[in-house]
Steps between C-alpha positions, in 0.01 A plus 500: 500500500489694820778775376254574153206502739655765773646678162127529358388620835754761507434657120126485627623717808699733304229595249286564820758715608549688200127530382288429849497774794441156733726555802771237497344238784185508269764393174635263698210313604330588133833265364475241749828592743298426826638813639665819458856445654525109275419706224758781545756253610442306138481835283844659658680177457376459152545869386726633777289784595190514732161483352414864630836642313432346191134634521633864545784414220213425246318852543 
């Protein structure tokens, strides 16, 4: 249950990311990651790249 909820949280960050010009810390806290540096540490294990990278990779 807690793996579908952080997955939810992260598509919910990434369509931020893609559609939103909200800085990252204001994604993170938007999703419910507490904090910047829990959320990037979640994102690059998940996806292997840092939030930030995969933001300039979608432009």
């Amino acid at each position: 249950m807690i793996e579908y909820a952080l997955e939810i949280r992260l598509s919910a960050a990434m369509e931020r990311m893609k559609y939103t010009a909200l800085t990252l810390e204001q994604i993170a806290e938007d999703c419910g990651f507490g904090s910047y540096p829990y959320f990037h540490r979640v994102f690059h294990k998940r996806y292997g790249v840092a939030p930030g990278v995969y933001r300039r990779m979608e432009y």
